[in-house]
C-alpha positions in Angstrom: 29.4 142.5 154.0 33.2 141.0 155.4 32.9 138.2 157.2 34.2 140.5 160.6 31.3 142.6 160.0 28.8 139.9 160.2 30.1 138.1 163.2 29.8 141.5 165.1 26.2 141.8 163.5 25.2 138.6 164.8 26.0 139.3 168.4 24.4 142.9 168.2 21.1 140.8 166.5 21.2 138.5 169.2 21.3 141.2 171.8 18.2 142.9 169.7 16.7 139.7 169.5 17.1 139.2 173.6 15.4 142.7 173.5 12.7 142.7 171.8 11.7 139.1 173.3 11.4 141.0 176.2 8.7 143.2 175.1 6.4 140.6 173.8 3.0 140.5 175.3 2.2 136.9 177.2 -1.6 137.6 176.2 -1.0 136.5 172.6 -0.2 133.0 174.7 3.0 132.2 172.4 6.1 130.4 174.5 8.8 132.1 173.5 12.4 131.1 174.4 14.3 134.0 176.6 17.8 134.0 177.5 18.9 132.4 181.1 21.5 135.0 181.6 21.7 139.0 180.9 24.9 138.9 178.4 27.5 136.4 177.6 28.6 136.2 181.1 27.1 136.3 184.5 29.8 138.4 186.4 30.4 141.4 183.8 27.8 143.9 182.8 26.6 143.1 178.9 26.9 146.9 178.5 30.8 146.8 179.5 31.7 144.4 176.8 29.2 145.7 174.2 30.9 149.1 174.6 34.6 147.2 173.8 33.5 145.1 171.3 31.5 148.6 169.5 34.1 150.7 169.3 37.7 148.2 168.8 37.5 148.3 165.1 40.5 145.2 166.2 38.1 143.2 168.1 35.2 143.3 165.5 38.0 142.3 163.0 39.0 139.1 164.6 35.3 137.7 165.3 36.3 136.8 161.8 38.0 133.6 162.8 35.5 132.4 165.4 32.8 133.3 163.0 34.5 131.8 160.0 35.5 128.4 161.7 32.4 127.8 162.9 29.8 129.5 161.9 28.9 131.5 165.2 30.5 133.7 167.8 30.3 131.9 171.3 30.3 134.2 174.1 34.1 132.7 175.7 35.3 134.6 172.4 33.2 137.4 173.1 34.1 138.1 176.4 37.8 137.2 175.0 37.1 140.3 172.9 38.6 142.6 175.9 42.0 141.7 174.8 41.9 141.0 170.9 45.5 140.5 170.6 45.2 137.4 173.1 42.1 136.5 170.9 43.2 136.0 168.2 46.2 133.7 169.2 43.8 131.6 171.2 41.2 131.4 168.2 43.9 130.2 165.4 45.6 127.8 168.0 41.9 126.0 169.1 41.2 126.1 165.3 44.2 124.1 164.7 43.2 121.3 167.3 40.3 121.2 166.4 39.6 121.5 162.3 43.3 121.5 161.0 45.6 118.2 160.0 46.6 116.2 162.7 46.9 112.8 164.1 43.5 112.4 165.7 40.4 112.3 163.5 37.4 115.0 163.5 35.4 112.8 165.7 37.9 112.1 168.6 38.8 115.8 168.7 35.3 116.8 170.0 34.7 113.6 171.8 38.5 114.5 174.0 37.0 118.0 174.4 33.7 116.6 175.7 35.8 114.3 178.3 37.9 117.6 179.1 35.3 119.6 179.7 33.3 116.7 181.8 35.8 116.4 184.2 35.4 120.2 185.8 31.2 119.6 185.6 31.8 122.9 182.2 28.0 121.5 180.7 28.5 124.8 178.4 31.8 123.3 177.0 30.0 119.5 176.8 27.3 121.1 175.2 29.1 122.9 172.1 31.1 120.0 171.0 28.8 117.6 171.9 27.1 119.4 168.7 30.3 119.5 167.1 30.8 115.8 167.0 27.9 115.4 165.5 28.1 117.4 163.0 31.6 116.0 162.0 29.8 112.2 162.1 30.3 111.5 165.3 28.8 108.1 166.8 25.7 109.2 168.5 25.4 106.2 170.6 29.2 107.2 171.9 27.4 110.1 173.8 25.8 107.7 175.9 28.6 107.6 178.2 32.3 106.5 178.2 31.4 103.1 178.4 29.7 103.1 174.9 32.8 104.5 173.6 35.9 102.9 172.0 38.2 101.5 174.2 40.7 103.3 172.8 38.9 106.3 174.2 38.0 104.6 177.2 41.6 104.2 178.3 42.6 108.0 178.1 40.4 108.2 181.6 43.1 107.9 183.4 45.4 110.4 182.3 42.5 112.8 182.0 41.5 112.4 185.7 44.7 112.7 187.0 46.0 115.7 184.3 42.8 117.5 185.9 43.0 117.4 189.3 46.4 115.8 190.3 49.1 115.8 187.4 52.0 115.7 189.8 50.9 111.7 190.2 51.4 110.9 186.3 54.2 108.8 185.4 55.7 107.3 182.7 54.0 103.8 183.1 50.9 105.7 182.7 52.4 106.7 179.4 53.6 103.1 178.3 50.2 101.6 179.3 48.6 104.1 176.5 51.1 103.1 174.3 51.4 99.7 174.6 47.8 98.3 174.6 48.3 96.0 171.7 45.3 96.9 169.4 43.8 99.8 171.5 47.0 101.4 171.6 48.2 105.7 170.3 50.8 106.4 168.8 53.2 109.1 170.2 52.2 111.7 167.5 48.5 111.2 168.4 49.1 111.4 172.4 50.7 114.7 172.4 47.2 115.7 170.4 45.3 114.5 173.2 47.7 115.6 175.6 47.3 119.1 174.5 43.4 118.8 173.9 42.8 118.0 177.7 45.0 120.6 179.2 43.2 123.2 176.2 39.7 122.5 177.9 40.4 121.8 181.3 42.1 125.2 181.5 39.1 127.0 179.2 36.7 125.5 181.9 38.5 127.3 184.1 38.0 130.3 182.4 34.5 129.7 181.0 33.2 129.2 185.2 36.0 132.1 186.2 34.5 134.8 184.1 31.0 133.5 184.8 29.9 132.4 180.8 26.5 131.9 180.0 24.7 129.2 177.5 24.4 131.3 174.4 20.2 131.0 173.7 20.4 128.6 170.9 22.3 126.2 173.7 21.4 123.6 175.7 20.6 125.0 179.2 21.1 129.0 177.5 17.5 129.6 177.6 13.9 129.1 179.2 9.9 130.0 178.5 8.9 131.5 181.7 7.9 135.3 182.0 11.1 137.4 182.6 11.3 138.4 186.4 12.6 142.2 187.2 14.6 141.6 189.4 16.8 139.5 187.0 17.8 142.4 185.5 18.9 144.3 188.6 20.7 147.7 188.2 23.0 146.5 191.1 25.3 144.8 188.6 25.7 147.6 186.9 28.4 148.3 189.5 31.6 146.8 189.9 31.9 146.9 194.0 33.7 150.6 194.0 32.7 151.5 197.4 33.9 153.9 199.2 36.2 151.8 201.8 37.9 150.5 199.1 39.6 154.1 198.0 43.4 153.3 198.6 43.2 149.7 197.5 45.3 150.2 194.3 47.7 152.6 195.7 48.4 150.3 198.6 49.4 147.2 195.6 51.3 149.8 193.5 53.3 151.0 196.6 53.8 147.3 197.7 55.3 146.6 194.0 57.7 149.8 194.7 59.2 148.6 197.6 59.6 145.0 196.3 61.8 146.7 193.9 63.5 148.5 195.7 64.2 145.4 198.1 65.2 143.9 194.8 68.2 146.1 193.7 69.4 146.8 197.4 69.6 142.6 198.5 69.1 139.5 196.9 68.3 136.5 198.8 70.5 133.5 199.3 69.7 130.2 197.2 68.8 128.3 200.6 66.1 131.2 201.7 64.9 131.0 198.0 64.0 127.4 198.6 62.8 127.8 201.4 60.5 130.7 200.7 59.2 128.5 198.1 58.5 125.9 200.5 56.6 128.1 202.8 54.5 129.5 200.0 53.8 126.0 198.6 52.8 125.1 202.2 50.5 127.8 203.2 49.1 127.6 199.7 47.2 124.3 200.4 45.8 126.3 203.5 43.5 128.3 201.0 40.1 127.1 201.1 38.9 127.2 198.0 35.4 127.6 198.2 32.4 126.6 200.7 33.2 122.3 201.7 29.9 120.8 199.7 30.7 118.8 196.9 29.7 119.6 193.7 28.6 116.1 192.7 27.9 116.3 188.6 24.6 115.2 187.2 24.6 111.9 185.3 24.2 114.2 181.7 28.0 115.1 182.8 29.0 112.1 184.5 28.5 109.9 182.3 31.5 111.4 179.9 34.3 110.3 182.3 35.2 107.7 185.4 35.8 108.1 188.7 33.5 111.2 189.8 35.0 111.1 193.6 38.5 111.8 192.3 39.2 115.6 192.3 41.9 117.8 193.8 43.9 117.1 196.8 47.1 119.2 198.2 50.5 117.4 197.9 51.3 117.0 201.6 47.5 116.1 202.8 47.8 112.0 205.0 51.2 112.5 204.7 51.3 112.1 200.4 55.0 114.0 199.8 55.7 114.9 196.1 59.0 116.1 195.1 59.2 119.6 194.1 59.0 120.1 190.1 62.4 121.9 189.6 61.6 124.3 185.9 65.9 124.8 185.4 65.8 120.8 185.2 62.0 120.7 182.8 60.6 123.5 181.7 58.4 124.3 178.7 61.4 126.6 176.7 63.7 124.2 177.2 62.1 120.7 176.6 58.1 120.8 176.4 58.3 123.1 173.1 60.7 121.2 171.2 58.9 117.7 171.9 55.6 118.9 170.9 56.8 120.3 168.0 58.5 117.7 166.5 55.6 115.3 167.0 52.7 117.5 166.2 54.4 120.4 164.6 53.4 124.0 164.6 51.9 123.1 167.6 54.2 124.0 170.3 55.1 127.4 168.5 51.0 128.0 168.6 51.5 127.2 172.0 54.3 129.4 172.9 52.8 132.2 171.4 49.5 132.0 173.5 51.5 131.0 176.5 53.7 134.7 175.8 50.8 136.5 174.7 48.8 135.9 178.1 52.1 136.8 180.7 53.6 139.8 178.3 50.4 141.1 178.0 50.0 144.5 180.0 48.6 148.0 178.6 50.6 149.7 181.5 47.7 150.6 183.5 46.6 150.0 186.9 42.5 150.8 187.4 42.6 154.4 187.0 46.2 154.7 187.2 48.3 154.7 183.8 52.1 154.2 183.3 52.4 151.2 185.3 55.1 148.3 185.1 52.9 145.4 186.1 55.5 142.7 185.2 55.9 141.8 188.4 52.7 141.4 189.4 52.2 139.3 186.3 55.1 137.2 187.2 53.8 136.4 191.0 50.3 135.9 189.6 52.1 133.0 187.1 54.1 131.7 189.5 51.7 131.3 192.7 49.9 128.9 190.3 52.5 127.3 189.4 53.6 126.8 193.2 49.8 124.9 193.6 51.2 122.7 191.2 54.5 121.9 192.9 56.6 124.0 190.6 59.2 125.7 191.6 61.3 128.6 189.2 65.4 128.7 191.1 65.5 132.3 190.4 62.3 134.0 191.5 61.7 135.4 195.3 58.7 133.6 196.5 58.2 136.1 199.4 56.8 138.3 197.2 54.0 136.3 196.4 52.1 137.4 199.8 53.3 140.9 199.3 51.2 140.9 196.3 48.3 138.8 196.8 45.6 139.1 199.6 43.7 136.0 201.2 40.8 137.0 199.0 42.2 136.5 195.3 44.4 133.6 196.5 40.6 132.0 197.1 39.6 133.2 194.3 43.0 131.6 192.4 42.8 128.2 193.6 39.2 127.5 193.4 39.4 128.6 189.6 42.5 126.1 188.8 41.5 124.0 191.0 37.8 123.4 191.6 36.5 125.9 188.6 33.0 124.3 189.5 32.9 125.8 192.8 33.8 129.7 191.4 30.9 132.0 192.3 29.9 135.9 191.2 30.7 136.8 195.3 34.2 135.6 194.3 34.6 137.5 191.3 33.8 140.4 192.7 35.9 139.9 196.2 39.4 140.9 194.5 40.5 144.0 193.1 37.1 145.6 193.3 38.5 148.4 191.9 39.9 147.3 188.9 38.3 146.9 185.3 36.4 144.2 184.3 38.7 143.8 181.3 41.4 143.7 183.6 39.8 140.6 185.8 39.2 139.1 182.5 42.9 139.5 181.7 43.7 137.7 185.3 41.6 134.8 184.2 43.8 134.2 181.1 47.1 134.3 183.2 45.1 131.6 185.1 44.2 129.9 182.3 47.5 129.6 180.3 49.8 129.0 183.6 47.3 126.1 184.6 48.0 124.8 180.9 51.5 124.9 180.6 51.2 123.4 184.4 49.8 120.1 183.4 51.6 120.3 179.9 55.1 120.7 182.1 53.7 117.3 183.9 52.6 115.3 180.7 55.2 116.0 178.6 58.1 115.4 181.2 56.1 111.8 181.6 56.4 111.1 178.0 60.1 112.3 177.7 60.9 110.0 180.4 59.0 107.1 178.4 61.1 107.6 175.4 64.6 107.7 177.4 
């Protein structure tokens, strides 16, 4: 048996497994551990991504790396699995952070990953490389909390706070104090690894809490001993919201996207209006709520891997705090990020370009039901609203389109998974584009994903390039 044939035999034994579990009788007075969740993820049906990952003879095929690296197939990679092509970028580029040569040893690898992951409250993230350090010798008594850790360690707090919830604040004395701390110091080569380790899982947090991922059973928190309750396994979400007073929904986007282009090739907006478009957009975008007001305050099990559990995501203009307007034509990733991640962790920042091209190009010209669709541009304003959070601007792109695109509902639903992932909820998940696929929600959450990474990167990088000049 290939090794792609047993990864996808594992996850149909596990299903089995979950199965028959279900069916054993309490009388015989044996506690047996049942799954938490119904499937790898709490938003999607387990029989919609069973059915993809049956019959793409290309998505059982690339469980291979995720099965081969590690020795399991966790269920981000399985819900991946609607889009192998994106997979498999993803897989060889985290397997190359994490297991491949580089400046940071085994040990720190996880123990970043863990700190990433800490920061949005993502316990299923802490929890897999939490095992991982371990296994690759990692200091048990480190997991103890930050504190217990190196100081070395101890001082990439900062930066990971602030890349995570406010990266238009770093600057390049927060680079020179990490590089200049006499005996605790990194080196340049090993900051750009950690650089792009806490972008990698803050962003996957995002997309482990936006596509609702459940604890695998073997994991921490993925399963429990009491009695399975029937209306866990409610036939309700077997539905994807396609009500009746939805019909229309898709035809009113696609005939939106028409017009836009047609505005497109009959005018074309002024450089001034273009700015201040972008300003309007960047305004109104921190009047999105992202989610109910209570605080998500982190249980000590999470807490405990990073400092400062008050500091979390504020809009630029909020008690009068003004940040200047991230211009891409002067720093973008093409131009500058690629090049200095390349040259001091190389192969890198062509991994990176590839999954970052992989995520916006991606489009199987289909619109729910409707096939033969150019979705570019609704790629393009989904990439760029995020990046408009985030105080970037792009010279040549109409920002007025944006709001054309987008309804109230999925800009919630957008800045409460880049933002506050924590806070992301099944109601939200379901709120936008009820009548589209699953697999083409799942395909939103990458956009999310890889535009909130290159985000930060953008941030970081232009931080360190101002260091070295």
């Amino acid at each position: 048996m290939d090794m792609s044939r047993q990864a996808a035999e594992s996850y149909r034994t596990q299903v089995a497994m979950r199965r028959l579990l279900l069916c054993v009788d309490f009388d015989l007075g044996l506690r047996i551990p049942r799954p938490i969740g119904n499937g790898p993820s709490r938003f999607i049906p387990e029989k919609e991504i069973l059915k993809v990952n049956k019959v793409d003879a290309r998505t059982q095929t690339i469980f291979e790396d995720a099965f081969a690296s590690l020795g399991r197939l966790d269920n981000i990679s399985v819900v991946m699995g609607f889009h192998p092509q994106y997979l498999g970028s993803f897989l060889r580029t985290q397997h190359y952070l994490l297991q491949m040569d580089g400046p940071l040893s085994l040990h720190y690898r996880h123990y970043i990953g863990i700190m990433a992951a800490a920061r949005h409250q993502c316990s299923y993230l802490v929890n897999l490389h939490v095992n991982d350090f371990l296994q690759v010798g990692g200091d048990p008594k480190w997991l103890n909390g930050l504190d217990e850790a190196p100081q070395k360690l101890q001082q990439l707090g900062e930066l990971n706070k602030i890349l995570a919830h406010r990266p238009w604040l770093l600057t390049k004395e927060h680079i020179e104090r990490l590089l200049k701390a006499e005996e605790h110091s990194w080196s340049l080569a090993e900051l750009i690894h950690a650089v792009v380790l806490l972008t990698h899982y803050h962003s996957l947090a995002s997309f482990t809490f936006g596509c609702g991922i459940t604890p695998e059973i073997t994991c921490d928190g993925g399963h429990t001993f009491r009695p399975p309750s029937l209306s866990h396994y409610c036939v309700c979400d077997i539905a994807n919201g396609n009500g009746h007073e939805l019909c229309g929904e898709v035809e009113v986007l696609m005939e939106r996207m028409k017009q836009l282009q047609e505005c497109r090739d009959d005018e074309e907006a002024s450089q001034e209006e273009m700015a201040t478009r972008f300003e309007r957009e960047k305004t109104e975008s921190m009047l999105v709520v992202t989610a109910e007001d209570d605080e998500c305050v982190p249980s000590r099990d999470i807490s405990r891997h990073f400092e400062d559990p008050s500091y979390g995501y504020k809009d630029f203009s909020r008690r009068g705090e003004h940040v200047p307007t991230f211009r891409v034509q002067d720093y973008s990733w093409e131009d500058h990020g690629f090049s200095l991640v390349n040259r001091l962790y190389p192969d890198v920042g062509q991994m990176l370009d590839e999954k970052f091209q992989m995520a916006y190009n991606l489009t199987y010209n289909t619109m729910a039901t409707h096939k033969d669709v150019d979705t570019s541009m609704l790629r393009r304003a989904i990439w760029n609203y995020i990046h408009c959070m985030f105080g970037i601007r792009y010279d040549d792109y109409d920002y007025g389109e944006i709001n054309q695109l987008l309804d109230r509902s999925f800009k919630i639903y957008i800045k409460t998974m880049v933002c506050s992932p924590e806070k992301t909820t099944k109601r939200m998940y379901e709120s936008f584009w009820r009548q589209f696929q699953h697999s083409e929600k799942v395909h939103v959450n990458l956009l999310l994903m890889e535009a909130r990474m290159q985000a930060e990167l953008l941030y970081a990088l232009r931080a360190i390039t101002r260091y070295m000049t």
